[in-house]
N, C-alpha and C positions, 0 to 999 in steps of 0.2 A: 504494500500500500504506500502509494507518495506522501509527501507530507501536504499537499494539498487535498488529497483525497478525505488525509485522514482530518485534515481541519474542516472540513465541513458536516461532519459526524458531529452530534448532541456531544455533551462532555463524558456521561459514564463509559457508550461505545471507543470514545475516545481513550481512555485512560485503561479498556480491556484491550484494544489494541492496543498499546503501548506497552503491557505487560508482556504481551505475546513475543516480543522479542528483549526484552529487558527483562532483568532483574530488581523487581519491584518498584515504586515511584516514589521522590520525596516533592516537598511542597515547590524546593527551587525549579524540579524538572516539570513538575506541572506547569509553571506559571510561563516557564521560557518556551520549551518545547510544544506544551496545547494549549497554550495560551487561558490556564484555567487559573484563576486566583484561590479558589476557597474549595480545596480538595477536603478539607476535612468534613465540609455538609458532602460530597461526593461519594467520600469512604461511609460518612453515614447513610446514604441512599443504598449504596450495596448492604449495608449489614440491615436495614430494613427490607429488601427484597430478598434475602435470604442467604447470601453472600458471603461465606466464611474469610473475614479479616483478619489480619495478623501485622506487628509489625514488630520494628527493629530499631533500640536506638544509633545513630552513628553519631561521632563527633570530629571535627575539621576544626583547623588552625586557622582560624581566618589571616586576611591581609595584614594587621593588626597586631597579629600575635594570641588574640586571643582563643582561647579554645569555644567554639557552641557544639550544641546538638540538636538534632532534629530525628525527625521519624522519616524511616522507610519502611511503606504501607506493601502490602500482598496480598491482593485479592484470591479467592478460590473458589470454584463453582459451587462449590457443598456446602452449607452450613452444618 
């Protein structure tokens, strides 16, 4: 799927495609790559549709020096 294709998909379609060839999504690849802001009402659409979520924290040194963390989410078709 191109990256035009896929930006014209609704955002959850969007964000199962994206998994399909990635290893999970964090908020920053949301926002840059499908241009989605607020994955976390996303990831709660899936786990009201029945959607077995999972995630992972990571943390990164920003430019800064300083250390954050954020979640990388995992959808799965089972609940």
């Amino acid at each position: 799927m191109t990256h035009e294709e896929l930006m014209m998909l609704d955002q959850c379609p969007r964000i199962l495609a994206w998994l399909q060839t990635h290893k999970g999504i964090t908020q920053m690849e949301a926002t840059r790559e499908l241009n989605i802001t607020r994955l976390s009402a996303r990831i709660s659409d899936f786990k009201d549709a029945g959607y077995a979520v999972s995630y992972v924290w990571e943390e990164h040194t920003n430019r800064f020096g300083k250390k954050s963390r954020y979640k990388r989410y995992f959808v799965s078709d089972v609940a």
